[in-house]
N, C-alpha and C positions, 0 to 999 in steps of 0.2 A: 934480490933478497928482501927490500924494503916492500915493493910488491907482493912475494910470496906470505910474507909473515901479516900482510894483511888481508891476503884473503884466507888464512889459514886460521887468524884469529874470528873470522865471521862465525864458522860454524860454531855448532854447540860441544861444548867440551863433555868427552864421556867420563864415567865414574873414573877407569883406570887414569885417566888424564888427569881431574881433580883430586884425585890422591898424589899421582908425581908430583903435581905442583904444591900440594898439599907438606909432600916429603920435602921440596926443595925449598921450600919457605920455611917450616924448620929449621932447617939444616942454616940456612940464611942466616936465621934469628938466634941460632947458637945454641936452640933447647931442645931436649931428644923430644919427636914427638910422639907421644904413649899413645895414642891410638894405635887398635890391634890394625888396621886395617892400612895403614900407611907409614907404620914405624918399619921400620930396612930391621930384618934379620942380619946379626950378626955371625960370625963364621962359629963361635962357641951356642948360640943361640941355637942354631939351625941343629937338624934333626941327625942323629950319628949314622953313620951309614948302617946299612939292614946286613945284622951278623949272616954268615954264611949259615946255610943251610947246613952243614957237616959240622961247622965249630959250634951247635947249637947242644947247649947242655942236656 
């Protein structure tokens, strides 16, 4: 594991990686973090699901 996690830290970390860690360091530090691009959608936040095509007014 000690092995794995260093050679896994060599490479270059990609955008979506530097956002999770971006997220988890946040979340660490106890404060939401408001960027659009790394703050976690919550389940009210998130988008309603798409009405039915028939229940559509």
């Amino acid at each position: 594991m000690g092995l794995w996690s260093k050679l896994t830290s060599t490479a270059p970390a990609t955008g979506q990686q530097r956002r999770a860690k971006a997220v988890r360091d946040a979340d660490r530090a106890g404060h939401a973090n408001t960027d659009a691009k790394t703050r976690r959608r919550t389940a009210v936040e998130a988008d309603p699901p798409p009405r039915a095509w028939w229940r559509s007014s």
